[in-house]
C-alpha positions, 0 to 999 in steps of 0.5 A: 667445982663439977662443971666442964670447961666451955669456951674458956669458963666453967659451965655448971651442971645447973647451966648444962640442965637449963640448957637441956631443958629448953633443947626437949622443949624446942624437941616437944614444940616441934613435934606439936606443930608436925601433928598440927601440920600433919593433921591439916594435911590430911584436911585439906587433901581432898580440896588439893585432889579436886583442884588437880582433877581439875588443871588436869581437864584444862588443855595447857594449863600451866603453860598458860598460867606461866605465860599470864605470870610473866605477861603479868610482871612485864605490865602487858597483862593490864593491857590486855584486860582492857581490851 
C-alpha cells in the first residue's frame, strides 16, 4: 500500500490529491474575490474622497457624531428630535 500514515490510518494518494484539489480551489476563489474587492475598491474611491472632503469642511464633525452616537444609545436622542 503507498499512502502515509495520518492520525493513526493510512491516507492514500487519491485522498492526498482530493485534498490538494480543494486547497487550489479555495487558493483560486480567494484570489477572484480579492480582484473583485479590489476592482470595486477603486470604484467606489471617488465616492469616499468627496465624502471626506466633505467631514473635513465640517467644524467637529466626529466629535459631533460620536456625541449623537451615544446620546443615541442612551434614548435621549428621541428626545431631543422632539423638541
Amino acid at each position: 500500500m503507498f499512502g502515509l500514515q495520518k492520525f493513526g490510518r493510512i491516507v492514500h494518494r487519491n485522498e492526498i490529491r482530493t485534498l490538494f484539489s480543494a486547497c487550489q480551489v479555495n487558493e483560486e476563489a480567494s484570489d477572484k474575490v480579492l480582484e473583485v474587492e479590489q476592482r470595486y475598491n477603486e470604484i467606489r474611491r471617488p465616492v469616499y474622497n468627496r465624502r471626506n472632503d466633505i467631514i473635513s469642511g465640517i467644524s467637529d464633525f466626529w466629535l459631533t457624531a460620536v456625541r449623537l452616537r451615544s446620546i443615541s444609545r442612551s434614548g435621549e436622542f428621541q428626545l431631543l428630535r422632539k423638541q
